[in-house]
C-alpha positions in Angstrom: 14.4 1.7 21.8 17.0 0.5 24.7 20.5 -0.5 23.5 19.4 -4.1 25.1 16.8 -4.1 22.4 18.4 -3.1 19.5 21.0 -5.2 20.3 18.6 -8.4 19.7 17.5 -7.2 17.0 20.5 -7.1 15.2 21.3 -10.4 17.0 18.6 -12.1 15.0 19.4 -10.0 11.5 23.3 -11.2 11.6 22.0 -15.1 12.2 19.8 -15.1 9.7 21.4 -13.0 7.3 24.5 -15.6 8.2 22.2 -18.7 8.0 21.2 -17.8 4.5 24.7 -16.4 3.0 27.1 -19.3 4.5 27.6 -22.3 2.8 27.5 -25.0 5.5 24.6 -26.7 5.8 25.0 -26.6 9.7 25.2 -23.7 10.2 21.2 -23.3 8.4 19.4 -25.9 10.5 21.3 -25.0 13.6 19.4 -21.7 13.0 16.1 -23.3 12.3 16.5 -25.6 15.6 17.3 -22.3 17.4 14.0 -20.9 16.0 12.2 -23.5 16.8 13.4 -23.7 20.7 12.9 -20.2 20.9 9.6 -20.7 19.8 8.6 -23.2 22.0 9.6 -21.4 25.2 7.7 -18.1 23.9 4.4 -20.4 23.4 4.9 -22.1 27.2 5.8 -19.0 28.8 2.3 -17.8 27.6 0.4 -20.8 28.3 1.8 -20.6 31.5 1.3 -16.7 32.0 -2.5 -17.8 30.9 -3.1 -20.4 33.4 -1.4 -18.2 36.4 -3.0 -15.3 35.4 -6.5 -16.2 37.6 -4.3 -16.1 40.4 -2.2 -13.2 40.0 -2.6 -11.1 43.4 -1.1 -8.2 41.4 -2.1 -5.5 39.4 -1.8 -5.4 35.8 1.6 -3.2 35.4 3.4 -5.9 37.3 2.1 -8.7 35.5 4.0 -6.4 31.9 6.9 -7.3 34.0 6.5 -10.5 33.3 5.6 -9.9 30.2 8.6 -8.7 29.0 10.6 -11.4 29.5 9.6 -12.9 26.2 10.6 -9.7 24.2 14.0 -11.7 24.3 12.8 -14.0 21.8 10.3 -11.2 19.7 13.0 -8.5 19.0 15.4 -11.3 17.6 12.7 -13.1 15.5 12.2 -9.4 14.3 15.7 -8.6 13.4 15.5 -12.1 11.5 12.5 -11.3 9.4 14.4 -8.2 8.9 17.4 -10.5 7.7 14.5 -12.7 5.6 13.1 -9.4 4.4 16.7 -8.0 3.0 18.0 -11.7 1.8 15.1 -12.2 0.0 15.5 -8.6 -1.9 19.2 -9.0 -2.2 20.3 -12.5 -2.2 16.9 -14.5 -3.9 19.0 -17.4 -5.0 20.8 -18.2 -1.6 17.4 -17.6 0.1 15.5 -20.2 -2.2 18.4 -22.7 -1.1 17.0 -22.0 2.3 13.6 -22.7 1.5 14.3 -26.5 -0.3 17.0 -27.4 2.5 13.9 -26.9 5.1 11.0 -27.2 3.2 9.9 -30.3 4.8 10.2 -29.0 8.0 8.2 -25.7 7.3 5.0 -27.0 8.1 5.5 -27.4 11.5 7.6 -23.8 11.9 4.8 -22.6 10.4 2.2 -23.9 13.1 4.8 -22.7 15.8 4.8 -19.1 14.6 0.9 -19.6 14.5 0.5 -20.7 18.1 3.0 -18.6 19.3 0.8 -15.4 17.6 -2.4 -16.7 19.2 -1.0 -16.8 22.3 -0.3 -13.3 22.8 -3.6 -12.8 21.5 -5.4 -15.3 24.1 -3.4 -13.8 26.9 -3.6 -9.8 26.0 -7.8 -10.8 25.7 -7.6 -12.3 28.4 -5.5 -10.0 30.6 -7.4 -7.4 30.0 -10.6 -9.3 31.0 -9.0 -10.1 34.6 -7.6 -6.4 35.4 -10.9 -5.0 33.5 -11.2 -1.3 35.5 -7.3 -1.0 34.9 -7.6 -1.6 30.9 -10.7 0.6 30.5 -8.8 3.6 33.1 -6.1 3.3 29.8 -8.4 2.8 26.8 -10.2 6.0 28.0 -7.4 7.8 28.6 -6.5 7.3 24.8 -10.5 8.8 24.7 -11.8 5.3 23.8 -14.9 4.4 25.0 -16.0 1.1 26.7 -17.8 -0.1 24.1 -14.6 0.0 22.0 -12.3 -2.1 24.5 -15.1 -4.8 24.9 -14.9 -4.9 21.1 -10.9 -4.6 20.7 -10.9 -7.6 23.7 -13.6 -9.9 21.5 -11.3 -9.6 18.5 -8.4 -10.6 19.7 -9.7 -13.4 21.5 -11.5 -14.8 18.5 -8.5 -13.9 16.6 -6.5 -15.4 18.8 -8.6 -18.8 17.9 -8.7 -18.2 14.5 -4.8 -18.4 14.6 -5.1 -22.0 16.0 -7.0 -23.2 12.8 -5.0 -23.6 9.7 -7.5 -22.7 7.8 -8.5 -19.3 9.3 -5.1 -18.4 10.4 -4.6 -16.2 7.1 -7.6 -14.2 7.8 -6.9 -13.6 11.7 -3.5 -12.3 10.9 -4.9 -9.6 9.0 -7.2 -8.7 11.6 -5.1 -8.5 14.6 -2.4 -7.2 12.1 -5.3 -4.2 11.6 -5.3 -3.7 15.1 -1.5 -3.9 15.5 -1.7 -0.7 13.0 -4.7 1.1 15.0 -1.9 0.4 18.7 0.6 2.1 16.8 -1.6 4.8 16.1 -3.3 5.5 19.1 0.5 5.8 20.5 1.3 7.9 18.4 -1.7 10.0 18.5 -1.3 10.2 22.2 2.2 11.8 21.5 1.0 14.8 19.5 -2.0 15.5 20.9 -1.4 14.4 24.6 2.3 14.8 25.5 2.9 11.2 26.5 6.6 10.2 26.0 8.4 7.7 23.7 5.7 6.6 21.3 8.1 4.5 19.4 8.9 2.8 22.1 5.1 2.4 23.2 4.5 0.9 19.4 7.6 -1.7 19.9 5.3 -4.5 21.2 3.0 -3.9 18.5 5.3 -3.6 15.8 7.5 -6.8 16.6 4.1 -9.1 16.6 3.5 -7.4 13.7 6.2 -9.6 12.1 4.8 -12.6 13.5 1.1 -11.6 11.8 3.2 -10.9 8.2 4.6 -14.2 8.7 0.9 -16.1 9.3 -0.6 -14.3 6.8 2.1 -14.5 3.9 1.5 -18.3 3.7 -1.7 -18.4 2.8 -1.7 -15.4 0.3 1.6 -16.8 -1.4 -0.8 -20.3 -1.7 -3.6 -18.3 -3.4 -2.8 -18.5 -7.5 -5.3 -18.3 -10.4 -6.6 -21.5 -12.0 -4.7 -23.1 -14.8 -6.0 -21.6 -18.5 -7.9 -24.4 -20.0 -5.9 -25.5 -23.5 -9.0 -27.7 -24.5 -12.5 -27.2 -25.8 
């Protein structure tokens, strides 16, 4: 991890932690409306990525380049679920204050942090679909087999549709979340058995979307709740 990166992180883990412990109501939805920008530009930066990508003369480790420019906004929404994470272990009361101040605005956050997800779904799918002989050169390097990208590439394209639908959004983010786990290992793997440098740093991407998948996903399972006991005959 670069200092650059760390740096947002803790960025995002002092404004929320801030948001949430400071009593000016301000202060909260200027956070939220920061989010929500920084949201927004993620999801168009993609859509245009997507669109562009077609026409890209290059080869795939330029278009990364690219890529990273939207890790500005991923490693400081992952230093504020961090922030969430900690707040809501060690400050539950504040956090639920939170919660009712923007609860009628969390619907839409929530759809933003879904389409934001899919989108790095859509365009990884993609990607690897328009620089094909270059994603298969690195999937069998990591002694995948063909058959394995073509099936990693159809799941997080239909995931990456799933994540559009309320509905199926829940389900999706524990998919792609499964395969955010098998990235992480295959770096990792390539480390000890390979030699190939700074798995950490290989598993950031993967880790930091990993916060947006916890995010989609914890909706939905929060929402699930047993029946009401019947009192009655």
């Amino acid at each position: 991890m670069t200092t650059l990166q760390a740096l947002l992180i803790l960025i995002g883990f002092v404004a929320l932690s801030a948001a949430v412990c400071t009593n000016p109501i301000y202060l909260k939805r200027l956070l939220f409306r920061c989010l929500v920008v920084a949201l927004l530009i993620r999801i168009a930066f993609f859509v245009v990525l997507i669109v562009a990508l077609p026409f890209h003369k290059a080869d795939w480790s330029s278009t990364l380049l690219h890529v990273r420019i939207r890790y500005v906004v991923d490693f400081m929404y992952a230093g504020g679920f961090i922030g969430y994470q900690a707040c809501a272990l060690l400050f539950p009361a504040r956090l639920n204050a939170l919660k009712v101040l923007l609860s009628d605005q969390s619907a839409a956050f929530y759809g933003l942090v879904r389409f934001s997800a899919s989108c790095t779904f859509l365009f990884s799918s993609f990607a690897a679909i328009v620089f094909f002989d270059q994603s298969l050169a690195f999937f069998k390097s990591c002694s995948y087999s063909e058959t394995f990208m073509i099936f990693t590439i159809g799941l997080e394209m239909i995931g990456g549709v799933m994540l559009l639908k309320k509905k199926t959004a829940g389900y999706a983010a524990v998919l792609l979340a499964c395969d955010m786990i098998g990235a992480v290992y295959t770096h990792y793997h390539n480390y000890f058995l390979k030699g190939v440098p700074n798995p950490f740093g290989n598993s950031l991407p993967a880790l930091i979307t990993l916060t947006l998948l916890v995010t989609v996903a914890w909706r939905p399972l929060k929402s699930l709740s047993l029946p009401p006991a019947r009192t009655g005959p």
